[in-house]
C-alpha positions in Angstrom: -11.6 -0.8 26.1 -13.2 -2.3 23.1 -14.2 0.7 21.6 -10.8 2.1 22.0 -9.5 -1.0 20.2 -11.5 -1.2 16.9 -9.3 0.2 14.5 -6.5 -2.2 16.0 -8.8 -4.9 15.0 -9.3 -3.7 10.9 -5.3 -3.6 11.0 -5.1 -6.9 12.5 -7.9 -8.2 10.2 -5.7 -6.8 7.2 -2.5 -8.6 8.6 -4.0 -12.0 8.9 -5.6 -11.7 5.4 -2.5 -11.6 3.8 -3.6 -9.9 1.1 -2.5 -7.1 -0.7 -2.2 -3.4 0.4 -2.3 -1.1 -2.2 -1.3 2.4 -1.5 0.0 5.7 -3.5 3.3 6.9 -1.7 2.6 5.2 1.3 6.1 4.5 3.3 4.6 7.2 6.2 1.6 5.5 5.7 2.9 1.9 6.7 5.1 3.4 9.1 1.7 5.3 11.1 0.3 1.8 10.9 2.9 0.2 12.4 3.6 2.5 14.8 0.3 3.2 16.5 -1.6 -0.3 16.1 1.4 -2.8 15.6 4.1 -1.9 17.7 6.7 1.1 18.6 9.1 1.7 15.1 12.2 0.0 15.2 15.6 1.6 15.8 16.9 -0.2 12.2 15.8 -0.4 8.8 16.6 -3.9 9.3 14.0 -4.4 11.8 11.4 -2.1 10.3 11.4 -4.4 6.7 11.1 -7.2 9.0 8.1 -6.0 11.5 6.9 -4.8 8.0 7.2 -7.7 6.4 5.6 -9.9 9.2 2.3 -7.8 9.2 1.7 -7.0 5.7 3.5 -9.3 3.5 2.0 -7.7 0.1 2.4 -4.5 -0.5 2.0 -2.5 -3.6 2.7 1.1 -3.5 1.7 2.8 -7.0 4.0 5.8 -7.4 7.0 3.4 -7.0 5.5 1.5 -9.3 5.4 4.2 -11.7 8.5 5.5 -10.9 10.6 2.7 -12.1 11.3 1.0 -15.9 9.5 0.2 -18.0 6.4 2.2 -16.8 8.7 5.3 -15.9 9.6 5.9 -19.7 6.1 6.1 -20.6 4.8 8.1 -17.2 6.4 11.7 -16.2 4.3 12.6 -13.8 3.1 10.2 -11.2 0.1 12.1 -9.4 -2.2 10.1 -8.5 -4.9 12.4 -11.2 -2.0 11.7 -13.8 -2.2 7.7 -13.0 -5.8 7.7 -14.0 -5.8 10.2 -16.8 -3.2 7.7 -18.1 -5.3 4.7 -17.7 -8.7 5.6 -19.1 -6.8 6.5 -22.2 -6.0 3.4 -22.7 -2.8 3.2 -24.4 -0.2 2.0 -23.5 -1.7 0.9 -20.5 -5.5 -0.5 -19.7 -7.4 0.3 -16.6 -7.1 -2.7 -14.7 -9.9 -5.1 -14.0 -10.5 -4.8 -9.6 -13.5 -7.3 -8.3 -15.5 -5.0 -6.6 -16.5 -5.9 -2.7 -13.9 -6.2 0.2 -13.8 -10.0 1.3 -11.3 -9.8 4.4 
């Protein structure tokens, strides 16, 4: 049984951290997450933002990011290879400064 459990226990470790979960078009991502080590997906959106929202408080999901203003009038394409081609060009935008090392 413990060995079954041990990705249950990353999520779980993710949840409590409250810290933020960065993902590239990741609404079927969440809702896999959800689903298989939270609980069964809600009948309602209403209910889904709220489980959602209860277990991962922070979320920031990229290619919304760059599909909405300003950064959209300066993006067209928001492939992930795009987003950093972008970035280490420099301009307009600068490759942002991550500490390295996970600290859960």
């Amino acid at each position: 049984m413990e060995n079954a459990s041990g990705f249950t226990k990353v999520i779980n470790k993710i949840s409590s951290s409250k810290k933020t979960v960065v993902g590239h078009n990741m609404l079927l991502d969440l809702c896999f997450m959800i689903n298989q080590f939270v609980a069964p997906l809600p009948e309602t959106l209403y209910e889904f933002k709220s489980l959602l929202n209860n277990n991962f408080p922070n979320i920031c999901d990229t290619k919304l990011m760059a599909n909405t203003t300003p950064l959209k009038e300066d993006i067209t394409d928001t492939s992930l290879e795009e987003l950093l081609r972008i970035l280490l060009q420099g301009k307009p935008f600068d490759m942002p400064d991550v500490a390295s090392g996970m600290n859960l």
